[in-house]
C-alpha positions in Angstrom: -1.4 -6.9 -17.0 -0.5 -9.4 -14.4 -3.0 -12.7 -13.6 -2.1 -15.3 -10.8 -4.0 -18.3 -11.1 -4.3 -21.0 -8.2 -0.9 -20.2 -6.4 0.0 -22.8 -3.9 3.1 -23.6 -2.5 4.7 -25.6 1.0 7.2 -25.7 2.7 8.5 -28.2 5.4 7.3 -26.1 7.8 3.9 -26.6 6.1 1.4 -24.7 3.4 2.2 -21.1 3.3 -0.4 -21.0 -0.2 -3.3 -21.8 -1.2 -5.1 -21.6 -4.5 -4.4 -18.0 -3.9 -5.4 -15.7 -7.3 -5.4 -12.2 -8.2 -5.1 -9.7 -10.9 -3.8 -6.5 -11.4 -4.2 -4.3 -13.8 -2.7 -0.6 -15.5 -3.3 2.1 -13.3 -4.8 0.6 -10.4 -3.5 0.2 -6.8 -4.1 -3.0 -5.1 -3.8 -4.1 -1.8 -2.7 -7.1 -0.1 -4.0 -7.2 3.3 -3.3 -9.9 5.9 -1.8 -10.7 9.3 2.1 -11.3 9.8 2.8 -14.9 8.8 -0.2 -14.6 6.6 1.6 -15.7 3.1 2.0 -12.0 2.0 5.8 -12.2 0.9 6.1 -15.7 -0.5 3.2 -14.5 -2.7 5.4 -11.7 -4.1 8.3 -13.5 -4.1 6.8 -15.8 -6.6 4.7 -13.0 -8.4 8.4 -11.9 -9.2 10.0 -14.9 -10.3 12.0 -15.7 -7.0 10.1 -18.9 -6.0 8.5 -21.3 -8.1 5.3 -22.5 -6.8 4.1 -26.1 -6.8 1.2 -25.7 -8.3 -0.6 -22.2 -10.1 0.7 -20.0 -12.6 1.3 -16.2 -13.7 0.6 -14.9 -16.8 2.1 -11.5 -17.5 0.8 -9.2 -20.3 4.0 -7.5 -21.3 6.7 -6.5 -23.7 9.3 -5.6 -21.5 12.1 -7.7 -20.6 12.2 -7.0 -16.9 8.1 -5.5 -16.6 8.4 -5.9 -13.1 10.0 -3.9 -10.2 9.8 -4.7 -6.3 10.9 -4.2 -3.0 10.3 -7.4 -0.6 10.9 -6.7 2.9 13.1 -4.1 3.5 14.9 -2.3 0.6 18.7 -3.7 0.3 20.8 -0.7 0.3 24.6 0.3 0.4 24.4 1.8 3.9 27.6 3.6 3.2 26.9 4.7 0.1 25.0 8.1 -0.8 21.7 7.6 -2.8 23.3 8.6 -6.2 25.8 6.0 -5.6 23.5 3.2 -4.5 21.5 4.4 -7.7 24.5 3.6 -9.7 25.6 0.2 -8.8 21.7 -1.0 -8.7 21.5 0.2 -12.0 24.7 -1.4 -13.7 23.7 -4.5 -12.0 20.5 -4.5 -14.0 21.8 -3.1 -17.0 19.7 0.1 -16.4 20.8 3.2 -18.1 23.5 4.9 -15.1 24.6 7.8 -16.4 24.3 10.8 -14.8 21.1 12.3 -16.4 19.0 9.0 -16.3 19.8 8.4 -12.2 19.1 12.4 -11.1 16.0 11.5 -12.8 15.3 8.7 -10.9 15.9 10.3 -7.7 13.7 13.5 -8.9 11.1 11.1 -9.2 10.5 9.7 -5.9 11.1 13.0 -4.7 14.9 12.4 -3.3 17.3 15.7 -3.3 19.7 15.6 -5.6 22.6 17.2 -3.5 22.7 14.8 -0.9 26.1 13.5 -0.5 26.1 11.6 2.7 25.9 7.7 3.6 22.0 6.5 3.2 22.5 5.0 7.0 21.9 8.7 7.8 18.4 8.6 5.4 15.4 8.7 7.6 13.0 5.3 6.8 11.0 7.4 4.5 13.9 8.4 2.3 15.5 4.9 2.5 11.4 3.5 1.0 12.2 6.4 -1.6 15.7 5.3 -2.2 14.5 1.4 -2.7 11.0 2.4 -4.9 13.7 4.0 -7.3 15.9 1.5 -7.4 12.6 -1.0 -8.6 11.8 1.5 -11.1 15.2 1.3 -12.9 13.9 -0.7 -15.7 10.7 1.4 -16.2 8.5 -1.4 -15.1 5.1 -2.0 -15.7 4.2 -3.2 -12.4 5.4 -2.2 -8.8 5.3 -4.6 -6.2 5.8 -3.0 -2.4 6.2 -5.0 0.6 5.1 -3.5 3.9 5.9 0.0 2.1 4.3 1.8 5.2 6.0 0.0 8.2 8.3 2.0 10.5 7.0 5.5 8.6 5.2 8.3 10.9 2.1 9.6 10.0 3.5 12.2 7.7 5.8 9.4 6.1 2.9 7.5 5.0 1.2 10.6 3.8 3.7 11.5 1.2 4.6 8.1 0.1 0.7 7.2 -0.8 0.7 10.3 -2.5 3.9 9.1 -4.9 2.3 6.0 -5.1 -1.1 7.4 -6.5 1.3 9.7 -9.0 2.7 6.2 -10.2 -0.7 4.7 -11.2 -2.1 7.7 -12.4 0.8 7.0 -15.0 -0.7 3.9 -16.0 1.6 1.6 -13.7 -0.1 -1.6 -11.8 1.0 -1.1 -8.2 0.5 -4.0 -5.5 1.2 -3.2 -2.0 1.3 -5.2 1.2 0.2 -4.5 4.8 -1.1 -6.1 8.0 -2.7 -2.5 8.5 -6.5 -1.4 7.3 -5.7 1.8 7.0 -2.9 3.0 5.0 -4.0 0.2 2.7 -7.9 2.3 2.6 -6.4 5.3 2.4 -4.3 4.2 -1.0 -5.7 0.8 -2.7 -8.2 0.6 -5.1 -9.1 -2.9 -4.9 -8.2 -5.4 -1.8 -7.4 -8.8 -1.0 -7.8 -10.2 2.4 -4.8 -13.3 3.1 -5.4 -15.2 5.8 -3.3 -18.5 6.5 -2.3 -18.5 2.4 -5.6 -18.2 1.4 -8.0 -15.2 0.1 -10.6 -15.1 1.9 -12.0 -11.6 0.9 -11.6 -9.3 -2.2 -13.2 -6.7 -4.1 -13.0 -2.7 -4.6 -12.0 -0.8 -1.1 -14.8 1.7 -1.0 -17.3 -1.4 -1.3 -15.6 -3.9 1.0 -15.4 -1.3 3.6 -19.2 0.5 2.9 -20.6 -2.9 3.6 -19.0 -3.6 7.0 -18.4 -0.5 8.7 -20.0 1.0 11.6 -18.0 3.3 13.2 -16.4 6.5 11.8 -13.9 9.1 13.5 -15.2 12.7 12.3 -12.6 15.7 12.5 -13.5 18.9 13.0 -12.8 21.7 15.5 -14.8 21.6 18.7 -17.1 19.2 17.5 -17.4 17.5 20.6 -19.6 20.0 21.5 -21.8 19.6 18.4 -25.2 18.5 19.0 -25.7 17.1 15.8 -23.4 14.0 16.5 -24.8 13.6 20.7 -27.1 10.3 19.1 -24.0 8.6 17.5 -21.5 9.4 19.5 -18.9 6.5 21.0 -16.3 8.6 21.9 -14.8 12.5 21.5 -11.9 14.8 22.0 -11.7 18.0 21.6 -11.4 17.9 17.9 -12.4 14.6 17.2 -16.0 12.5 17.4 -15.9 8.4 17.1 -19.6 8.0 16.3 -21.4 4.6 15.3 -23.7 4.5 12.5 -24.0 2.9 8.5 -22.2 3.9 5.6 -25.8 5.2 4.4 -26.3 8.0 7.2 -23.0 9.5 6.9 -23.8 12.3 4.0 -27.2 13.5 5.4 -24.8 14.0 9.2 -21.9 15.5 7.0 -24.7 18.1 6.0 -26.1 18.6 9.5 -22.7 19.1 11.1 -21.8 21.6 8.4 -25.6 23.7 8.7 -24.5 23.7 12.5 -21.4 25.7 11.6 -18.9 22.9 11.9 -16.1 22.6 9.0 -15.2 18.8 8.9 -11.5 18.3 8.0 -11.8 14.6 8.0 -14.1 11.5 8.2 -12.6 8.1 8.3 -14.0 4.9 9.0 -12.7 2.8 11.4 -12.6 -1.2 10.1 -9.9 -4.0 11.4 -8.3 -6.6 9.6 -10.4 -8.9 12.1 -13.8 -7.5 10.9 -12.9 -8.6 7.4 -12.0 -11.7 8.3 -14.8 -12.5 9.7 -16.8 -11.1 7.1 -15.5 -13.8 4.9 -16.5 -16.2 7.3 
């Protein structure tokens, strides 16, 4: 759906790309993942048309005339404005349809209320991310390109808005999001790319990028700090919660153990940095 071939591009300041490539395709999530400063938004900037690179191309596979939708940075909104309203002028400024039906729509499907009459400045970040993922979806894009989609969001935030994501590929849309955090970015991305200093220096599915480096995994489940099963691994526990070191391949066999010990694990969730895929690529 989308190909980037051999982006580069400088600035005076110096190179902010190099040779970076990628690909995205229908009804996949991918990740960008990368340090601040890293390249990450001049990357989308010219994956949407905003800045030509010196060097590269991309090569869309589409029939629409605007197949892609974005939000770089933060989203631009009316602050005074209510969401409808924003909606409205967004969408007359793109030649979207505006009428009343088409933008209740639009709001009902980032999950927005529909009798919310007040100023956005008002609009918790979440709602705002909402507010701006809508507006990018105006034109029924093909693609949806999310800059740092997670930042400012509490845990709850992030929660609901991978979960609308998710809903958007499993429509057959190619997503790419941004982050400088691992984990939002593992709990929602099928496939990853590792920026560092404008270049990729790591990339390929999630689940295998993260099975082959991680060590450590933090195991929920009530009183399990008391569980005998995880005394050999263990870093670290709280009540509820047990940081144990060991490989990807001994999890299942202590998932079993735990749970013929009595112990109903709510969550297990490995625990990799940005820095250990760095080096990794190394």
């Amino acid at each position: 759906m989308l190909k980037a071939s051999a982006l580069s591009k400088t600035y005076n300041s110096g190179k902010v790309l190099d040779t970076v490539s990628m690909e995205l395709k229908s009804g996949t999530i991918s990740g960008l993942l990368g340090a601040n400063g890293a390249g990450k938004t001049t990357l989308f900037k010219i994956l949407c048309g905003l800045v030509t690179p010196d060097s590269g191309q991309v090569v869309l596979s589409s029939q629409k005339n605007k197949p892609i939708g974005a939000v770089i940075e933060r989203p631009g909104l009316y602050s005074y404005l209510n969401a409808y309203d924003n909606l409205k002028v967004f969408a007359k400024i793109q030649k979207a349809p505006s009428d009343k039906f088409a933008l209740q729509e639009y709001l009902k499907n980032v999950g927005l209320p529909l009798d919310r009459k007040d100023p956005v400045k008002n609009f918790s970040m979440g709602m705002k991310q909402r507010l701006g993922i809508a507006i990018a979806l105006l034109n029924n894009p093909d693609i949806l390109i999310l800059d740092e989609p997670f930042s400012g969001l509490d845990p709850s935030g992030v929660s609901a808005l991978i979960k609308l994501i998710k809903a958007f590929a499993d429509q057959g849309m190619a997503i790419l999001l941004s982050s400088h955090l691992m984990a939002e970015l593992h709990k929602s991305c099928d496939y990853l790319y590792v920026i560092d200093h404008g270049a990729i220096v790591n990339h390929g599915p999630t689940f295998h990028l993260i099975q082959d480096l991680v060590t450590q995994y933090t195991i929920a489940a009530v009183d399990i700090s008391s569980a005998s099963t995880v005394k050999d691994y263990v870093l670290s526990t709280e009540k509820n919660t047990a940081t144990i070191q060991c490989g990807s391949e001994q999890i299942p066999q202590l998932l079993q153990k735990l749970l013929a010990e009595g112990y109903k694990v709510t969550s297990c969730v490995p625990n990799i940095t940005l820095d250990q895929l760095l080096r990794a690529s190394t």
